[in-house]
C-alpha distance (Angstrom), angle and dihedral (degrees) to the residues before:
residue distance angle dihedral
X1 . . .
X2 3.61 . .
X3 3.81 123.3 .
X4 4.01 113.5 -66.0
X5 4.39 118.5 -142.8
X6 3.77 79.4 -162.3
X7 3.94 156.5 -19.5
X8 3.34 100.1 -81.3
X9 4.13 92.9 53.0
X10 3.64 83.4 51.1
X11 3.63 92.6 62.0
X12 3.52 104.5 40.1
X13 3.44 97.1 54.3
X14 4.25 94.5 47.4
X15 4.18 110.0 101.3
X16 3.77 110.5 -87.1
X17 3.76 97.2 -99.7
X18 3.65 98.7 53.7
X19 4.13 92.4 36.5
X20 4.00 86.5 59.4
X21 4.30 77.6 56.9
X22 3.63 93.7 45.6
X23 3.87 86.5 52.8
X24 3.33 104.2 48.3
X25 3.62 95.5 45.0
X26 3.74 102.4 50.6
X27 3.92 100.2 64.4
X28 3.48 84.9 50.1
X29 3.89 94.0 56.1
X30 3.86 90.4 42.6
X31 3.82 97.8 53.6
X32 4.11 88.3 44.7
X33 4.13 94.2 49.9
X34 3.84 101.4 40.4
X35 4.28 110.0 -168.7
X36 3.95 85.8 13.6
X37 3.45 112.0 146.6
X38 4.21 109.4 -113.7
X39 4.09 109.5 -152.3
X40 3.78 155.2 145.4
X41 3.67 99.9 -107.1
X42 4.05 116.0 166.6
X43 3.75 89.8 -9.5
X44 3.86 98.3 -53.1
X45 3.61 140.4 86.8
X46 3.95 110.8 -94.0
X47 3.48 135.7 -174.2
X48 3.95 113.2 -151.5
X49 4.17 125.8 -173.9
X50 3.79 89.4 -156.3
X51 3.62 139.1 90.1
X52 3.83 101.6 -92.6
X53 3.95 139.0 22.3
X54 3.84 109.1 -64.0
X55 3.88 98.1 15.3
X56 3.41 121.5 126.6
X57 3.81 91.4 -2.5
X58 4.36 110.5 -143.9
X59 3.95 98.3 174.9
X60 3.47 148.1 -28.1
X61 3.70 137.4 -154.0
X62 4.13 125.1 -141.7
X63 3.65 129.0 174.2
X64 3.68 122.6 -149.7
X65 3.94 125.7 178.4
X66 3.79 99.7 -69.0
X67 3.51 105.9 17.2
X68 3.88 145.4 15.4
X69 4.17 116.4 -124.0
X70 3.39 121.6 -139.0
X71 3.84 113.9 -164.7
X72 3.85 140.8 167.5
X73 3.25 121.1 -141.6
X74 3.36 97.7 -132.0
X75 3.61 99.5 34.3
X76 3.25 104.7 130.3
X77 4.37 90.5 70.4
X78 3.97 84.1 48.9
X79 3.54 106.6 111.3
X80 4.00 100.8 -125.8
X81 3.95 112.5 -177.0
X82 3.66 88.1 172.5
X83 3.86 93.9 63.8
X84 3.84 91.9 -148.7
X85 3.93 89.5 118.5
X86 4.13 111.9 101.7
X87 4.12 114.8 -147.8
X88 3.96 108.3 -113.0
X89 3.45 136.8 172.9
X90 3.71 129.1 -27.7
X91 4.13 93.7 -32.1
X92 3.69 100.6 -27.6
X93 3.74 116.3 113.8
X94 4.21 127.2 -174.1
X95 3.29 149.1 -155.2
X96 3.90 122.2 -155.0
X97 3.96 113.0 -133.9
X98 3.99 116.5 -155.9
X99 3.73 103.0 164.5
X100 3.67 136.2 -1.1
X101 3.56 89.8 -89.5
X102 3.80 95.1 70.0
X103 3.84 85.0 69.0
X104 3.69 113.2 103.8
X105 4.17 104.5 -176.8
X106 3.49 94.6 -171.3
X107 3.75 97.2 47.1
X108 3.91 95.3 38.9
X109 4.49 90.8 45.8
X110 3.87 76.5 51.1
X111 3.85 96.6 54.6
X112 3.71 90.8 39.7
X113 3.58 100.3 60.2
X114 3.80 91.4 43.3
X115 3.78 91.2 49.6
X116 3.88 89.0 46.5
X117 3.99 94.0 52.2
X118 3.48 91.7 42.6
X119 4.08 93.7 51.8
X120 4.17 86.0 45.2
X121 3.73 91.3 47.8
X122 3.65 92.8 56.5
X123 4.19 97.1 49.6
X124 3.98 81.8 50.7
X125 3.39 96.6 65.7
């Protein structure tokens, strides 16, 4: 994908299927992170608890060709009951998104506000 001046050029210019994803998802990651700071940050839409673009990184959202991710970078400490988040790198865990019905509101606000605390916990130290 090319490079992105913001979220919502991100999303109109993703493939239908996976833009009806993108749209679903990102009210649901706004009402969860109140004051977070929505952005383009290495080439993907980011949601950050910190002062500044790319601080204290909560979540991010990337598409690929047949579905969108949606991972937390700290997502592997997120208590997950439902199992449906995959291990990633360093902390970060995913979930792939191939239709609106992969989108669990109550499961994902829950993930989002235990990423968030656990991302403000660690600047508090």
């Amino acid at each position: 994908m090319a490079k992105f001046a913001n979220v919502d050029d991100y999303i109109a210019a993703l493939p239908e299927n996976l833009r009806e994803v993108a749209v679903a998802l990102r009210p649901i990651v706004n009402a969860a992170l109140p004051g977070s700071i929505e952005a383009i940050y290495h080439a993907s839409p980011t949601w950050s608890a910190g002062e500044a673009v790319g601080k204290n990184l909560v979540c991010l959202m990337k598409a690929y060709s047949s579905y969108v991710t949606f991972a937390l970078w700290k997502g592997q400490l997120v208590d997950d009951e439902s199992g449906r988040l995959e291990p990633s790198a360093r902390e970060m865990a995913h979930v792939k998104l191939r239709s609106v019905g992969d989108i669990d509101a109550d499961l994902f606000t829950g993930w989002l506000k235990q990423a968030r605390d656990l991302e403000t916990a660690a600047t508090a130290r």
